[in-house]
N, C-alpha and C positions, 0 to 999 in steps of 0.2 A: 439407451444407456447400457452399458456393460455391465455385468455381477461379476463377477469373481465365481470360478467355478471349482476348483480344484486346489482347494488352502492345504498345508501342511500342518497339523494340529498336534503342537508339544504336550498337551495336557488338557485339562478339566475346565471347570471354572469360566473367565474370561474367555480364554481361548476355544472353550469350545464354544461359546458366545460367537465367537467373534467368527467360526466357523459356521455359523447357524446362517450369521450378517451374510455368509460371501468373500470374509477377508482373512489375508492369511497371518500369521506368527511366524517366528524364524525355524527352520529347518531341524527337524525332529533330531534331540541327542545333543544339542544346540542352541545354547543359551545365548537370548540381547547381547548380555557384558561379552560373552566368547565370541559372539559375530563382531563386535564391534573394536577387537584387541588390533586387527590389520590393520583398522579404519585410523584408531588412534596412536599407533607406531606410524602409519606414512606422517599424518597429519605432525605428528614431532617433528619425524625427520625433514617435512619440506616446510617449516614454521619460516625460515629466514629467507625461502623465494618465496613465501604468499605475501610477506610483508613487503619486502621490493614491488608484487604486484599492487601488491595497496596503496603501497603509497604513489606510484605513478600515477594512476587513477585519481589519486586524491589531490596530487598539485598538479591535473590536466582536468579540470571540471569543466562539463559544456553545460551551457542549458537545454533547455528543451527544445526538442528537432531540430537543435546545431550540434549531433554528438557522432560527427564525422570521426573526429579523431579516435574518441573513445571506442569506437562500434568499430572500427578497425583493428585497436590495438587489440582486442577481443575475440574479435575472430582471427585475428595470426595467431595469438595464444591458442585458440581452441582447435583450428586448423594443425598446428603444432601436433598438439597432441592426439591426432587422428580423425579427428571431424568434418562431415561434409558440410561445407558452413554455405551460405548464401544470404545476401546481405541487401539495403535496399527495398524492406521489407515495412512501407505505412511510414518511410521514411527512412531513418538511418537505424530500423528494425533489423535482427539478424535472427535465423532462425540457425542451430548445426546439431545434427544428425548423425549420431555414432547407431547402427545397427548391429546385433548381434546374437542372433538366433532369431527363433520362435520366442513369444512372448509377447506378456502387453506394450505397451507406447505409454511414457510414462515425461510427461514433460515438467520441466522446474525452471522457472521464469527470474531473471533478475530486469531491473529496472539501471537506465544509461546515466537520465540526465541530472543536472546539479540545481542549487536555485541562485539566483542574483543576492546574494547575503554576502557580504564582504567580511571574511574570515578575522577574527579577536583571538584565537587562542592562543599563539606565540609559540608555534611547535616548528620544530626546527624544517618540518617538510609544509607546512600554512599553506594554503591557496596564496597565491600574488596574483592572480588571473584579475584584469580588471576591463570590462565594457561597457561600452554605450546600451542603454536599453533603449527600445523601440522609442519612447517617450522622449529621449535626448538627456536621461538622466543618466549618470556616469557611476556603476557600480561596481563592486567584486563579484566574484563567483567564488559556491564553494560547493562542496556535497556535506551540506548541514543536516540532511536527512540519512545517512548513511548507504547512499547508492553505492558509494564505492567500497564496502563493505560486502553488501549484495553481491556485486560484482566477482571481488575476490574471495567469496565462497564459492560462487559458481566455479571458477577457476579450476577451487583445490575438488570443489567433486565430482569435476569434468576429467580433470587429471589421474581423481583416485580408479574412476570406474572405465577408464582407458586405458588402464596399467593391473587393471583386476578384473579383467571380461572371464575368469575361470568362475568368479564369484557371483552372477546373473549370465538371466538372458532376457531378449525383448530387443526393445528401441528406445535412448535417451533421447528426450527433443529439447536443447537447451535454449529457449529464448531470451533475445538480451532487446525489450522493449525502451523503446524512447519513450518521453514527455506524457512518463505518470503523474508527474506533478503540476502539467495542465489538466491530468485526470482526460488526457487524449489518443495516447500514446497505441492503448488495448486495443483501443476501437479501430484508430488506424492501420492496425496490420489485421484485424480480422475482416477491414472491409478492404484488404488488398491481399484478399482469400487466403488468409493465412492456415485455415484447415480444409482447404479445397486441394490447395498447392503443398499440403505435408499432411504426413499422418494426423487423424486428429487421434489427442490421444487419450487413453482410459483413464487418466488422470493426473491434476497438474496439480503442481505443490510452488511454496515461493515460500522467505520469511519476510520478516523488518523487524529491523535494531529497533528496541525498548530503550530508551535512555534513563528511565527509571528502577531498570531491572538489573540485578547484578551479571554480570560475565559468569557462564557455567551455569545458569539458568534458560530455562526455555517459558512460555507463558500458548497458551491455546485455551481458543475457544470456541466449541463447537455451535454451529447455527449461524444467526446474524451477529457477526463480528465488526462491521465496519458499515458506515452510515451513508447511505442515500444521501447527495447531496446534490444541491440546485440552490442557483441565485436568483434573485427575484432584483430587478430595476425598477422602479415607481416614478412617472415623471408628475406630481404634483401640480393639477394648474392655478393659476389666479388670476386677479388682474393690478396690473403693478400701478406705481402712482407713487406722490410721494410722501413720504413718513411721516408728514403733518399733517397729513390728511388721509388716515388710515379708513375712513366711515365711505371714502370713496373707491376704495378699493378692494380687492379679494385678495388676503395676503393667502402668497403658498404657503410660508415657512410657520405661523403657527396653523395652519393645516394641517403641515407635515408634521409638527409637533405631537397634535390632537392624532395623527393617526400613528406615530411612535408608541405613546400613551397604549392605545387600544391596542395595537399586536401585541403586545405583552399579555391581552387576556385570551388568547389563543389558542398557548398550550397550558396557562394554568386552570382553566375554565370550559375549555370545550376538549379538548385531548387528556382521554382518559390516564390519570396516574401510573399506569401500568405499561403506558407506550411511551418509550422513551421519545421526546420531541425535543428540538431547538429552532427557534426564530432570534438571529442575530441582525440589527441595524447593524453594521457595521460602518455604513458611511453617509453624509448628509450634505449636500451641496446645492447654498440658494443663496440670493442676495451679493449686491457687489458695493454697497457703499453705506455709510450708517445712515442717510437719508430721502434710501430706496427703498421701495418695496418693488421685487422684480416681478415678474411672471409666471417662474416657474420655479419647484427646489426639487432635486435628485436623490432620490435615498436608494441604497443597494443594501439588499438583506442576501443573509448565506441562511439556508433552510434547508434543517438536516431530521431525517428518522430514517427507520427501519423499513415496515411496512409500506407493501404500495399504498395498503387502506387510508393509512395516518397521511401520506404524501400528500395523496389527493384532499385529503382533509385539510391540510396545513395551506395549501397551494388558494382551493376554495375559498378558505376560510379570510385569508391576506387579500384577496378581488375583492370579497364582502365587504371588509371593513373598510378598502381605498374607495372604494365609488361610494360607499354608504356617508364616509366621514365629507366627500368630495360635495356629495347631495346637501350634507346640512350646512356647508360651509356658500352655496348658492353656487358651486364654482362647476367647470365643465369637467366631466370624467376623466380619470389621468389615466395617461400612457403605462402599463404596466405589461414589465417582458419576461417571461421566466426564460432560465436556458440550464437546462440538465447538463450537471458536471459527473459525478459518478454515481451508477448503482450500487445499491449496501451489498457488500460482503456476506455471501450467505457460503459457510464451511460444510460442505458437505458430512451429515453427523456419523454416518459409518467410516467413511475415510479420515474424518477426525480420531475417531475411535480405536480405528488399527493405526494411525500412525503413531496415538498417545502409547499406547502400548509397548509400541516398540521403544519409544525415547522412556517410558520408565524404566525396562529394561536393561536399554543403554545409559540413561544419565544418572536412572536413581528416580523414586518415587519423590524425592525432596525437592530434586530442579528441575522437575514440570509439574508447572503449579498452572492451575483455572485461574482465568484473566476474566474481566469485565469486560464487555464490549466496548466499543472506543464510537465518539460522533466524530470522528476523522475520517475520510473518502480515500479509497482505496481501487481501481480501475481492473485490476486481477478481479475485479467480481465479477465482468464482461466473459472473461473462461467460464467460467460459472452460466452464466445465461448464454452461452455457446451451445449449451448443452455436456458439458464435461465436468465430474464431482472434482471440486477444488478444495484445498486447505493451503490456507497461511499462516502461519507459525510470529510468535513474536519469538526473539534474540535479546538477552540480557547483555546489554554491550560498556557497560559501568563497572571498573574494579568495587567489590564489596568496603572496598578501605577508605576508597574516595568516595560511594555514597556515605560513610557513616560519617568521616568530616561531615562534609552537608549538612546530615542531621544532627551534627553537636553545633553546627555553626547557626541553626536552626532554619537551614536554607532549603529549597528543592533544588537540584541539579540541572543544568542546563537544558533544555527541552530541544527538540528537534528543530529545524528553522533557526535556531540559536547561533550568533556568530561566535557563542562560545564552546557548542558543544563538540565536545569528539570521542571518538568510541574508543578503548584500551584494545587493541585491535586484536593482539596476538591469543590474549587468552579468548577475544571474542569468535576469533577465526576458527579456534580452535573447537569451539561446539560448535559453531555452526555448521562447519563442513561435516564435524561428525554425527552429529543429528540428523543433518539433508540427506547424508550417503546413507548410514543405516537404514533411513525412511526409504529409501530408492530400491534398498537391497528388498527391504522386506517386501516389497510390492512388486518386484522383478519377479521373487516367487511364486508369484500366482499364475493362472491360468487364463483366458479371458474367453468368453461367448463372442462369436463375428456379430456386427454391430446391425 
């Protein structure tokens, strides 16, 4: 992994701190707010083409690894503005490569695709996108998650730092990954050598929209930020018969029952208090008529932590209790399938450290505030286990006006996934990009050790 060799140090305190780490502060004679004055004059001046970009983005939603369209529009944008794009990349992956000097490789990741949520909000650019899913069920699409947010930051600090190469030097690697939201997307282009075939870089940055966070806000959290996640399928056996005569049979479904009951003391009982865990039934399927008893019932658990230790703990613990419950019930051991969705989000805590720095700085000690870790899966953690110190940023994407409705109305505001939610774009765009470019700037300054 890279140190940072050669930082610029404005002063004492933190920053000599953060000298100590390896990491640099903005250019000596040179204050955050005074670096960041460019940032936020372009970011005015181009407010009414990011929002045209937004919103195309936002009434052309694909889902995941269908985001032909989008991953094109993307790279003529980025090609535009001087990028060597290349595309095709773990699917409709796009990697583009602005070079320009000596310096570190510093990449900043957005995510493509949309999810099958059929848009509620009434806004005069809505999703109308409507498809069949795989299943034959007939849905909308929308970017319920703020992809197209994502996106149209990327944009503005592809365009800022293409139009201000006096201002750094090094290599931007802008990634625009597909199908994070199968939590597939990361893996996909790193196993179609995505740092074999491009710089790999000294370090990658990304945000996501907070829907509980106001606009002009930022939220960071250094270490494990985002949770391990894995599904677990249990196929329950028995022996079916029918419902009159329960004494001659092995019912699955109160099996499944009695083994519902028991995962529930998993993480209150054996997972120390201090490790954050989650075991979700989420779903339960057995039985087909009121006077059967079938064979078999289906239960799907979502299983989230932190730690590998807990993982294996949790993973263990769930086998235990299905064949133990299977044994006392007289019935044959069930089919049970794990299938790992994403690795937890681990923020590399120096590179958290100098990027907090800089966004106090820049935004003000007030709008970056310490976040709580989230059990939401997040697939940017795969850079991470690539071997490259990553940080993700949360985005307050909520006017402060319309949270506070909310909370006279004594409501929470739309949550992610939500076919109501949507982000106040312009003031959201508006830090995000200047946040992202600052971050970028401030890390362009450094120096870096060959790898």
């Amino acid at each position: 992994m890279n140190r940072l060799s050669s930082p610029r140090v404005k002063k004492f305190g933190l920053a000599l701190a953060l000298f100590l780490l390896g990491f640099p502060t903005f250019a000596q004679g040179e204050s955050p707010a005074e670096k960041a004055k460019p940032i936020q004059k372009w970011v005015a001046d181009s407010s009414d083409s990011l929002i045209e970009v937004y919103r195309w983005f936002h009434t052309h939603p694909e889902l995941s690894f269908q985001e032909k369209e989008t991953a094109n529009r993307l790279a003529k944008i980025l090609e535009t503005a001087g990028y060597e794009v290349t595309q095709g990349i773990g699917g409709h992956g796009l990697v583009a490569i602005l070079k320009n000097g000596d310096g570190p490789t510093v990449m900043f990741r957005t995510d493509l695709d949309a999810l099958p949520v059929t848009e509620a909000t009434e806004l005069i650019y809505a999703s109308q996108k409507q498809v069949t899913l795989e299943d034959g069920t007939p849905s909308g699409v929308m970017h319920a998650c703020g992809h197209d947010i994502h996106m149209t930051n990327v944009v503005g600090v592809a365009r800022f730092m293409a139009s201000h190469k006096d201002l750094w030097h090094g290599t931007l690697m802008i990634v625009g990954q597909p199908a994070e939201e199968k939590g597939e997307g990361a893996k996909a282009m790193l196993d179609d050598k995505l740092f074999e075939r491009f710089p790999k870089p000294d370090y990658a940055l990304a945000l996501h929209v907070d829907p509980f966070m106001s606009t002009g806000t930022v939220g960071y959290r250094g270490g494990y930020a985002m949770a391990n996640v894995d599904s677990v399928d249990i196929v329950v056996k028995g022996k079916g018969g029918h419902g009159a005569y329960p004494h001659v049979t092995i019912d699955p479904i109160v099996q499944a029952a009695q083994l519902i009951v028991d995962l529930q003391t998993i993480v209150s009982r054996e997972v120390a208090p201090s490790d954050p865990a989650v075991i979700t039934v989420g779903a339960i399927h057995g039985g087909t008529k009121h006077n059967v008893i079938g064979n078999t019932c289906h239960l799907q658990l979502t299983v989230r932590s932190y730690g590998d230790e807990v993982r294996k703990q949790l993973l263990d613990a769930i086998r235990r209790k299905a064949n133990a419950t299977a044994e006392s019930f007289r019935a044959e051991k069930p089919e049970i399938t794990v299938k790992e969705g994403t690795p937890s989000l681990f923020n590399d805590r120096q590179l958290t450290q100098a990027v907090v720095e800089t966004l106090n700085g820049v935004l003000g000690d007030e709008k970056v505030v310490p976040v709580d870790p989230s059990m939401g899966g997040e697939d940017f953690s795969r850079y991470g286990l690539a071997g490259v110190p990553i940080f993700m940023f949360r985005l307050g994407s909520v006017d402060a006006k319309r949270l506070a409705r909310f909370e006279q109305l004594g409501q929470k505001p739309p949550s992610l996934h939500s076919p109501l939610y949507y982000p106040d774009a312009e003031d959201c765009l508006a830090t995000g990009v200047t946040a992202s470019t600052a971050a970028l700037l401030s890390l362009f300054e450094t120096k870096t050790d060959n790898r």
